[in-house]
N, C-alpha and C positions, 0 to 999 in steps of 0.2 A: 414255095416249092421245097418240097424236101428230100427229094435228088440230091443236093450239095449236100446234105447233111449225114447220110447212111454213112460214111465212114465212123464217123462221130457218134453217132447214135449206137452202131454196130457195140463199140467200144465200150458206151457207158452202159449199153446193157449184158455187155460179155453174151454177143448172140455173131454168124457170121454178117458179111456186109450182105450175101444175096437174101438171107433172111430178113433181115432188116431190109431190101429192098421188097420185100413182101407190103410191106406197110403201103407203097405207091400202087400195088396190084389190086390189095384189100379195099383201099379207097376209090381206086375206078370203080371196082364190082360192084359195091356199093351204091357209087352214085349211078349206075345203069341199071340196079335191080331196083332202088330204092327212090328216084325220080317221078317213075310212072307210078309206083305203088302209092307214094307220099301224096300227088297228083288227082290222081283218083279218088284217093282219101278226104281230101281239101277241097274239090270243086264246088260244093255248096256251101263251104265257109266263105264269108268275106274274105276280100284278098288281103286286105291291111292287114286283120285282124291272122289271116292264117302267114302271113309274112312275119309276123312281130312272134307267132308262136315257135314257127320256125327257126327262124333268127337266134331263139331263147335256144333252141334245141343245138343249132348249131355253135353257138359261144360256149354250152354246157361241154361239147362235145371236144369240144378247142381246149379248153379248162381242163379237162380231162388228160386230156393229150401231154397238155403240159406239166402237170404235176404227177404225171403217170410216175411209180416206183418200179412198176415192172412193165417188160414186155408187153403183157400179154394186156394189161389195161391200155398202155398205148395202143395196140391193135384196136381194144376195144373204142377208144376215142376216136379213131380215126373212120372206123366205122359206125360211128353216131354221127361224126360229124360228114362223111360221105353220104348218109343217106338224106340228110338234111339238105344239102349242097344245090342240087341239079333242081330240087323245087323252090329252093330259096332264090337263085338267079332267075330260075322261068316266072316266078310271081314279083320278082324285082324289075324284071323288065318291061310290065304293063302296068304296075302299079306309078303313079306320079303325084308328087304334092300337089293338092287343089290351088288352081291357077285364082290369080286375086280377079274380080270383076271391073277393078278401077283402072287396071294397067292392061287389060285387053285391047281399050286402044293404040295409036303407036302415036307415041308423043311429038308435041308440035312446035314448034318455035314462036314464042309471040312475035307478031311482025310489028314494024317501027310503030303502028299506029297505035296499038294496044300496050306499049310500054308506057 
């Protein structure tokens, strides 16, 4: 969250704090224009493969963020990484590692005879 942090940020970029709280506005909008859009985009990719694309877009986006010099790239990280956000969790939350075939059963206890 980076609420706690606008004072702090405000400062090291010599900008106010309510401008600097633009950055939490930027990154909703973002992720509500930029969810369905992304979404729509993606539904005939595999889901893994548009998860791990995503995923790249959103760390690029984090990356950014953080070694931003100025303002105005920070905004722009945040809104790389907002629009990545909202399709990254919805393909995170159906996608699952392939379950093993061995341990589908549920394990048994050998009984005294079989020891």
């Amino acid at each position: 969250m980076i609420s706690g942090l606008l004072p702090a940020l405000a400062a090291d970029f010599d900008v106010s704090v309510p401008r600097a709280g633009s950055l939490i506005s930027v990154f909703a909008l973002s992720v509500a224009v930029g969810a369905p859009l992304i979404t729509v985009a993606t539904r005939r990719a595999p889901r893994k493969a548009a998860l791990l694309c995503l995923l790249g877009v959103f760390c690029a986006g984090e990356i950014l963020a953080a070694v931003a010099p100025t303002f105005g790239l920070l905004m722009a990280g945040r809104v790389v990484t907002g629009v990545a956000h909202g399709t990254v969790f919805g393909i995170g939350a159906v996608v699952r590692p392939p379950s093993s075939r061995r341990s589908a059963r549920p394990a048994r206890w050998p009984s005294s005879s079989e020891a």
